[in-house]
Every structure is written in C-alpha cells, then in structure tokens.
N, C-alpha and C positions, 0 to 999 in steps of 0.2 A: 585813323582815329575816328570814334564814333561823331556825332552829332551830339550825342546827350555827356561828352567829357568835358570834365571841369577845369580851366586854368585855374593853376596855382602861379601868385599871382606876389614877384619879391621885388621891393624898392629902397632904394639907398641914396641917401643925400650925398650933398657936396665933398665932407669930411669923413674921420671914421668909419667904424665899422656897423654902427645899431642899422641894422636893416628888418623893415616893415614886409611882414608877409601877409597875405591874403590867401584863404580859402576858404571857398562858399563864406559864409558868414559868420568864417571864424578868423581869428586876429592873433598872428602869433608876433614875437623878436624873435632876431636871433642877431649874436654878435658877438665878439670875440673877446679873450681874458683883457683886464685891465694890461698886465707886464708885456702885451703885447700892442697894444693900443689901443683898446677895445672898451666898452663901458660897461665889461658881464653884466649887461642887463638882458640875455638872454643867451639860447643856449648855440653852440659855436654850429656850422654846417654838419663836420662832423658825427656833432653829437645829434642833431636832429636826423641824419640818417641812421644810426641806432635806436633814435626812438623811434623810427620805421619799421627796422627791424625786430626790436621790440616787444613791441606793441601787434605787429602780426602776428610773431610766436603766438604771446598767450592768446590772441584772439582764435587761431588756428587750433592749441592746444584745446580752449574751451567747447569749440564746436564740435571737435572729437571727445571730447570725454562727456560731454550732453547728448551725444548721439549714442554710446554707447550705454551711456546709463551709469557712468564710472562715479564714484563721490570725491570727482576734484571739487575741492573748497577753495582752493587761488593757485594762482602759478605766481611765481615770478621769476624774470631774466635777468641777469646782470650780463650787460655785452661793456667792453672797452676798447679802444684803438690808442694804442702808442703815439701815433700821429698825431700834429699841429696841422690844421688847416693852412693857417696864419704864415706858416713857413713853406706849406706846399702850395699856396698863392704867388709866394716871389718865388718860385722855381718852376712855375708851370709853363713858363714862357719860355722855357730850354731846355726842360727837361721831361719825362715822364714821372707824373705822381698816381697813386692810388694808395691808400690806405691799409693795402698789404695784408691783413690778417687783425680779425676783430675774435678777443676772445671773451665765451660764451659760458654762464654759469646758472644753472636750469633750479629752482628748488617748485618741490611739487607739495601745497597743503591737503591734507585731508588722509583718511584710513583707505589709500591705496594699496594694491599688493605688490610685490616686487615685479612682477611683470603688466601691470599697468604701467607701472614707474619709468619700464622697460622701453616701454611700447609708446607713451608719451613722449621719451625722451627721442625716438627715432621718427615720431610725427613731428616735433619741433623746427627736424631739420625737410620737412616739408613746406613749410609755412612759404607762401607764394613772392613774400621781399626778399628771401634767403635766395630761393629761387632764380630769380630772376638776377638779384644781386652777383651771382656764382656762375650764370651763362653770361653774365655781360649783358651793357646798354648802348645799343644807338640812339643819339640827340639828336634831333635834326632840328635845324638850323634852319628859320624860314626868315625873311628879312620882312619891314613892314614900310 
C-alpha cells in the first residue's frame, strides 16, 4: 500500500445495525432493512458494493466516450444481487458466502451509433471494480 492511501474508515455501536462510515471527508450509513433489524437508514453492504461498481462503470464509460469524442449525454447502470447481507452474516461463520452473481443493465443517452453502443457496452465490462471484483480480493488482516 502507498503512503498517500486513504482509510476508509466503518463504526458500529453497541446494538443494531446503523453503521457510521468515513471517507476523507465524506460521511456516509449504511445499514440493514427494518424486517431484518435494521433502521434502513442507509444503504445495506451489499448495495454499497454496487454502488462501487456502479459508479465506476459510468465513470469509466465517461472517460472513453470524452476521449473519443463520442456524444454520450449520460449512462446509467442498474446492477442487483439476489443476496441478503443480513443472512450471509449469520452463515459466515460456517459457511462460505459471496454474493454469487450481480446482474447488470447498461442504458446509454445521447445520438450514439449502434457501434459506439457496441463498444461502450464491452468498455463497461472494463471498468477497474468489475475488475478486480472478478480476479478476487486479498484482505489482510493487521492487528493494532
């Protein structure tokens, strides 16, 4: 890890699920549905790693079609996971979890041709969280 990397930075009281994240100077929840015990006052793990996901697409899809000179006017992704967080928390300690397959629904704005369309749609699955997400993650584990 460099020098100049930023913790992200997650805390959780006593009860419940509302947990407090930090990054650089930004303030996010996340926490799980009420029928689960949760006070959806923000959004579950899961879904925060599709806003990863996300949010890199069209960030990645943007910088290719500005570098090409293309007239994307917006993108948007819809990703979703079948998975409950919430139930693969009590089964993590005996089982193997992962979230198995997120599916992915691409719309592209603006007077593109069918092979921009093409060609965005196969940059998308470049985007560096998809990435990384699809080789696997080592966490390491440092104690303090």
């Amino acid at each position: 890890m460099t020098d100049n990397a930023r913790w992200v930075t997650s805390r959780i009281g006593r009860t419940g699920f509302h947990t407090n994240i930090r990054a650089a100077s930004h303030h996010m929840i996340a926490d799980e549905p009420i029928d689960v015990g949760g006070t959806e006052r923000g959004p579950t793990p899961y879904e925060f790693l599709l806003a990863a996901l996300g949010s890199c697409t069209v960030m990645t899809l943007r910088i290719y079609a500005d570098r090409k000179g293309w007239p994307l006017e917006g993108a948007v992704v819809h990703l979703r996971s079948t998975h409950s967080h919430e139930k693969d928390c009590e089964e993590c300690a005996t089982t193997e979890v992962d979230i198995g397959r997120i599916e992915r629904r691409l719309e592209f704005e603006g007077p593109l041709s069918e092979e921009q369309r093409t060609r965005l749609a196969e940059i998308a699955d470049r985007c560096p969280v998809k990435q990384t997400l699809e080789r696997g993650i080592v966490v390491q584990a440092s104690k303090d």
